[in-house]
N, C-alpha and C positions, 0 to 999 in steps of 0.2 A: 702288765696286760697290754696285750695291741690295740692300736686304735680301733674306736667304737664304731659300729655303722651309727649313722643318722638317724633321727627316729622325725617321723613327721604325722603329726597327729590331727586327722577332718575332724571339726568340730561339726555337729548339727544338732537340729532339733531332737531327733526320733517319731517313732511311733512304733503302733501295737504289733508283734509278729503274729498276733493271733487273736481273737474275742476274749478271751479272756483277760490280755493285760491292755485293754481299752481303761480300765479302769485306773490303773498304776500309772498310765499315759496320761488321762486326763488329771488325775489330782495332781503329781508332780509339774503338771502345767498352771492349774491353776493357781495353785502352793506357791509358783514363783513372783519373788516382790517386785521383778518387771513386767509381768502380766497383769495380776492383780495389786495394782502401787499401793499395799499397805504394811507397813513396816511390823506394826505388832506382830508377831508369828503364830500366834494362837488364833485371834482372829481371822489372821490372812487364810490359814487353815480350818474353820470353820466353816468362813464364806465360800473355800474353794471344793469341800465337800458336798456346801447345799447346790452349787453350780453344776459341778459334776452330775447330782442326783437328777438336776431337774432336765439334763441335757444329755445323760447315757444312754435312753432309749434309742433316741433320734440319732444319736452318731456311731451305737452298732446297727443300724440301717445302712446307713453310709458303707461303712466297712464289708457287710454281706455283699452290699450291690459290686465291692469291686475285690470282691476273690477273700474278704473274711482276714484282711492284715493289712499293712501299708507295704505302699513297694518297695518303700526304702529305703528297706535292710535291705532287698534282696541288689539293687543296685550300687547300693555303697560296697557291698561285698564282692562284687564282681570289678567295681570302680578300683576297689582296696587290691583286688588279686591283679588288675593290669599298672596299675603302677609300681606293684614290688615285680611285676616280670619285667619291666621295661628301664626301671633305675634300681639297677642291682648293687646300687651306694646308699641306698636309704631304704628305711623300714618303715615301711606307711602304715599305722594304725587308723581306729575311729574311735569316738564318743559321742555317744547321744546324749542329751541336753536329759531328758525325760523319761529314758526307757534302758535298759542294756545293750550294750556296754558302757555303766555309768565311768565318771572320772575317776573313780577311787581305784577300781578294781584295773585299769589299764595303767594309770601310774603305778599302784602295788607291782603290778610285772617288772616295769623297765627297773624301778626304785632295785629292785631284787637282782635286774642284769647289771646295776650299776651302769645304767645310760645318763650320760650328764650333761649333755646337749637335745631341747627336743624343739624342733619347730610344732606351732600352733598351728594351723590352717583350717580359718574358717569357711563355712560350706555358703556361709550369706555372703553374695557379692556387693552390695551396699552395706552400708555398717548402721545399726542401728542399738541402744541400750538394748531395747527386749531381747532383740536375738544372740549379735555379739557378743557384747558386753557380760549378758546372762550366761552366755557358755563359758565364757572366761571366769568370771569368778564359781564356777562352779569346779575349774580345773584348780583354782587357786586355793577355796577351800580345801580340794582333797589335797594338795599338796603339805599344807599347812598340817593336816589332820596326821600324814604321813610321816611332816620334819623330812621334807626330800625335796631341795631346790637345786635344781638340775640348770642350766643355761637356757631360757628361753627364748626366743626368737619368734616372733607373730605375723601374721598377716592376714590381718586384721579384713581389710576391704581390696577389693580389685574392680573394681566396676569400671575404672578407663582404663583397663590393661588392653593394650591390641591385642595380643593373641586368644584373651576372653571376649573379646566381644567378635576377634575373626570367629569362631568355633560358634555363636550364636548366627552369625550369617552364613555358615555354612550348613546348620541345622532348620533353618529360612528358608534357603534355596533350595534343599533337597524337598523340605515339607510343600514346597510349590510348582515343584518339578513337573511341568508338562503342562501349566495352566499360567496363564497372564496375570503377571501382579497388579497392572493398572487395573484391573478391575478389581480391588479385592484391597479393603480397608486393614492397615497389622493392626492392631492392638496389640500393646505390650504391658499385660498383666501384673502387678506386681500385689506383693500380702500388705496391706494397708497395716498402717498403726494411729493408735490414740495421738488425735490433734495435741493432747495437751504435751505428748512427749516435742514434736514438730514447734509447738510452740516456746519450748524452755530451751531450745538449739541442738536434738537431734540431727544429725546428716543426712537423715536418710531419706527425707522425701528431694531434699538437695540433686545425694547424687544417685538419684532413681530419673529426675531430669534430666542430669549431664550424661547417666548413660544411654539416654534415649535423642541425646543430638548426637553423639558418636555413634552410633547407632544407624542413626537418620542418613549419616555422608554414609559409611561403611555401604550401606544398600545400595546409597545412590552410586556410587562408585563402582558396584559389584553388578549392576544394569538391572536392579531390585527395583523399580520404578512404580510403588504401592500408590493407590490413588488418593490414602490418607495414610498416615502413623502418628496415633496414639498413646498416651499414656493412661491407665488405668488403673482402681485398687481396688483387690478382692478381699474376700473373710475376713469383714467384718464381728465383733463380739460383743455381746452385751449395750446397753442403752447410751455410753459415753460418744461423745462425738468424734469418728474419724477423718484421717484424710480422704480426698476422694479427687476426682471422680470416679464414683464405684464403676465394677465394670460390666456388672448386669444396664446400669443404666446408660454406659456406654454405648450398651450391645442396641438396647432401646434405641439409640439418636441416631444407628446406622439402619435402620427397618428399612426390610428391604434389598441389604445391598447382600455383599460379599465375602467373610468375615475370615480372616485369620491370624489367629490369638498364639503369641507366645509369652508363657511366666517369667516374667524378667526378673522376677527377685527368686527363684526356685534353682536350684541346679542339680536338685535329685526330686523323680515322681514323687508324689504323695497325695496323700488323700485331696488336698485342696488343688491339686491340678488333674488327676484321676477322677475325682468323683466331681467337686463343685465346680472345676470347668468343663469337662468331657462328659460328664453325663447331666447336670441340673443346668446350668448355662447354656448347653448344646438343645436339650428339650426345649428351655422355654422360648432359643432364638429361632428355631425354624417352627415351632408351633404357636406362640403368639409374638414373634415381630418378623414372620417372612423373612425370614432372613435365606437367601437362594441356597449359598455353600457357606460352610462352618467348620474352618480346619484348624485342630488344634496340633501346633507343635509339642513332640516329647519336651521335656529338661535335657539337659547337655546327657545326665546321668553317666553312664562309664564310655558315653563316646570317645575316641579315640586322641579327638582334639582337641577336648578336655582334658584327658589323660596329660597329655605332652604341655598341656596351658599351666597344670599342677604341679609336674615336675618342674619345668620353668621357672616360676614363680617361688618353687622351694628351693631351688637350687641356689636362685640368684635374688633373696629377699633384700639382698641391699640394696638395688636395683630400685626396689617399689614402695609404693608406702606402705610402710612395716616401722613395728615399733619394737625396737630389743631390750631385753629385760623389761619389756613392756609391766608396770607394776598400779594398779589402782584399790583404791580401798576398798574393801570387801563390805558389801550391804549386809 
């Protein structure tokens, strides 16, 4: 046989293509032992029912308000179609953590081309258990379930890659095109997690920091002259204690000013940058804290400079930190 193309597989979250698999979306979320940390499986699946039940009404609200799905599938798909037209050496797939296209049914494909090299590539730019972690061993289990161990190769985190974080300051600059930055406080939004992970040596509140001093020169450099930046964490869940500072509360300490918010841990829309920043964040900052202007930047999503930051980073994973044959024990 001739050599194989490449196969390079986005890992992400997911969500619902439609109202009706809101519900597939939320238990598979809940159901997960790094969202809800309990190991028993029955239980874990009990509780994540009763969560689901008490919280469906409220988040197909969400979903109507912003077109009755999440974006993104529709941007991972267009993301997916500009990188197989642009690196005509590799075959870019995806997998959603929670929704279709789960891991089993996109490994059964390659399993069946006899693909024996796949890079990993995840969609979380800081690395954290819940997100990470979780998507991997969910590729691992299917792997296992199938007896198909292919060469794997990961990368894992990029959050100091220059050309990831150029492609964020060039999504900055375009989002503030024609208006003066020194007026105008960033906030750099990012999805909070449970203190107690933070606490036990997750990376993630780390290098959600360290991407916000690379970041901080990147601007200064780029004649991005904001009058503050910010770090902040959104969606919050359940009564356990996270990290913070949230970034409603954030939005509160600027009252008054000038506000523009880009999701630093996001790289494809979704509801939490769609709905809970662009529309519940945007209401309550210009109707109770005056806030003057409130601009929210997109996600990198199938930007262009993204695209080329992906191919990059897969081409040359020796290059970054990446871990090959990356192998961890499965919860």
């Amino acid at each position: 046989m001739t050599d194989k193309k490449k196969t390079t597989i986005l890992l992400n979250m997911g969500g619902p293509k439609n109202l009706e698999e809101i519900n597939t979306f939320l238990v598979n979320m809940f159901n997960d032992y790094y969202i809800l940390n309990i190991k028993n499986n029955f239980i874990r699946g009990m509780i994540a029912k009763k969560i689901v039940s008490k919280i469906k009404s409220n988040v197909i609200k969400h979903y109507e308000a912003i077109g009755g799905k999440s974006p993104i599938n529709a941007y991972t798909e267009k993301l997916i179609d500009k990188l197989n037209e642009l690196d005509s050496n590799t075959d870019y797939k995806y997998i959603m953590n929670y929704t279709p296209p789960y891991s089993y049914d996109v490994l059964k494909e390659l399993k069946d081309k006899n693909i024996d090299k796949i890079t990993l590539f995840s969609m979380y730019p800081q690395y954290s258990e819940i997100t990470v972690k979780s998507s991997l061993e969910s590729v691992y289990k299917a792997m296992k379930k199938l007896k198909y161990n292919p060469q794997i190769n990961i990368i894992d985190r990029y959050y100091d890659n220059e050309y990831y974080n150029d492609s964020i300051v060039k999504l900055i600059e375009k989002s503030i095109y024609n208006k003066n930055p020194e007026e105008y406080i960033l906030i750099l939004s990012a999805h909070s997690i449970p203190k107690m992970y933070a606490d036990k040596g997750d990376p993630y509140e780390y290098e959600c920091n360290y991407n916000v001093q690379i970041l901080r020169e990147k601007l200064y450099n780029s004649g991005l002259n904001f009058k503050d930046i910010v770090l902040s964490y959104q969606s919050k869940i359940g009564k356990v204690e996270w990290i913070g500072p949230s970034t409603i509360d954030t939005i509160k300490k600027y009252e008054g000013e000038k506000l523009i918010i880009y999701p630093l841990a996001f790289t494809i829309d979704n509801s939490e940058t769609i709905y809970e920043i662009d529309i519940e964040y945007r209401e309550e900052a210009i109707n109770k804290y005056n806030i003057k202007d409130f601009i929210v930047c997109p996600c990198l999503n199938d930007n262009i400079n993204f695209v080329k930051t992906i191919i990059d980073l897969s081409n040359n994973f020796s290059n970054y930190n990446v871990y090959t044959n990356y192998n961890k024990e499965i919860v």
